[in-house]
ZAMARGU-4260 file (C-alpha; in steps of 0.2 Angstrom, whole numbers, plus 5000, padded with zeros to 4 digits):
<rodrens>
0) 4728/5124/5028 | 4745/5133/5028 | 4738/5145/5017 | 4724/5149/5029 | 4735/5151/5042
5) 4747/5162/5034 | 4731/5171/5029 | 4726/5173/5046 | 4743/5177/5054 | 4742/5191/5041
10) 4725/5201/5049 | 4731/5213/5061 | 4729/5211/5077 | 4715/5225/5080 | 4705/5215/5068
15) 4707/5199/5075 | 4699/5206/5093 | 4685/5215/5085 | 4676/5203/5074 | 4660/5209/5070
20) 4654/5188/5067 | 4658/5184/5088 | 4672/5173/5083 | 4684/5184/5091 | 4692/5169/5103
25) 4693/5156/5085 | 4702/5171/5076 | 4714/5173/5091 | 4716/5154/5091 | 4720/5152/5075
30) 4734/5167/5074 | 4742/5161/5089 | 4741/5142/5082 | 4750/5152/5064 | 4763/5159/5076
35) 4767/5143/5087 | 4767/5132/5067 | 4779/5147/5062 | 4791/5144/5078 | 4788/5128/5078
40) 4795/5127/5059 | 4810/5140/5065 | 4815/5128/5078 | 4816/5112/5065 | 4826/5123/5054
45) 4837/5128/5068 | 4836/5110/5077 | 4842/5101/5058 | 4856/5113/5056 | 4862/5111/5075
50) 4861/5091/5068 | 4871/5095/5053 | 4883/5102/5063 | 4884/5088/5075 | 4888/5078/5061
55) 4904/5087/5054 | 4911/5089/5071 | 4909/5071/5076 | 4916/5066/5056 | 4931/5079/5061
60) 4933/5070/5078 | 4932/5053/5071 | 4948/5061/5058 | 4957/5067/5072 | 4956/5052/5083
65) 4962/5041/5067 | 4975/5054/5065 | 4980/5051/5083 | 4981/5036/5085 | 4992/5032/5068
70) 5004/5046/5075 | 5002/5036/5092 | 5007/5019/5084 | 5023/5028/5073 | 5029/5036/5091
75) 5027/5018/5099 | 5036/5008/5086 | 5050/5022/5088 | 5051/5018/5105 | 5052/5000/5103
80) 5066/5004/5091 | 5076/5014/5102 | 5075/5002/5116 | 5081/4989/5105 | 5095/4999/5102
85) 5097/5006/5121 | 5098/4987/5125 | 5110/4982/5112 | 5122/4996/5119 | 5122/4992/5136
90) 5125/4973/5131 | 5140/4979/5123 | 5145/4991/5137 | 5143/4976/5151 | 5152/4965/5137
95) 5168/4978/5138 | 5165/4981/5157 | 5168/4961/5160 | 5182/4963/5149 | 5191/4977/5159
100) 5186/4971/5177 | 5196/4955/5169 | 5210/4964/5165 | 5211/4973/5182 | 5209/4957/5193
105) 5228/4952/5181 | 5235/4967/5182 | 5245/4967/5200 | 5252/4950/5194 | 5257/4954/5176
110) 5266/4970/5182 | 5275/4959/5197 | 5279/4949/5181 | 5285/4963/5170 | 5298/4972/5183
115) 5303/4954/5188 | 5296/4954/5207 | 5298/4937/5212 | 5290/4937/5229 | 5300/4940/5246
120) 5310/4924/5254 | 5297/4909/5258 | 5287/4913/5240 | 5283/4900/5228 | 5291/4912/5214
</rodrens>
């Protein structure tokens, strides 16, 4: 059947409208039916590489999004890491800031103490 067709696509055009047999509208039939097969097999060829390329670009999305998300996980565990360390350091720092706030509240009385200041008349000291 593709033979004939490819046959008949072949006859030029003058000929197909001139048939001496009166099958003038079969002829003309047929080479439009060998065109629309001919586009039709154009578009699958066209339509199975648009498919092929749909699947590489979805495989390359599908590497990209696994390359993501580890990079995603790597950043978050970093963060978490830090934090841990942020937190440490400001335990410490409220830890020395307890200290010192200590330390002030003494200090009037251990410098009263260190020059020897006893208190005015009436004082316990």
């Amino acid at each position: 059947m593709n033979q004939l067709l490819h046959r008949i696509a072949e006859i030029p055009l003058e000929k197909q409208t001139t048939s001496e047999n009166g099958h003038d509208r079969l002829d003309q039939a047929l080479a439009a039916l060998a065109q629309n097969m001919a586009n039709l097999s154009q578009s699958q060829a066209t339509l199975t590489q648009t498919q092929a390329n749909l699947t590489q670009t979805q495989a390359t999305l599908a590497q990209n999004q696994v390359a993501f998300l580890g990079r995603m996980a790597e950043n978050e565990r970093s963060s978490a890491e830090r934090f841990a360390r942020i937190e440490q350091d400001i335990t410490a720092i409220m830890r020395v800031l307890t200290e010192h706030s200590r330390l002030l509240e003494r200090l009037p009385e251990a410098v009263r103490d260190k020059i020897g200041f006893r208190g005015g008349p009436g004082s316990d000291n």
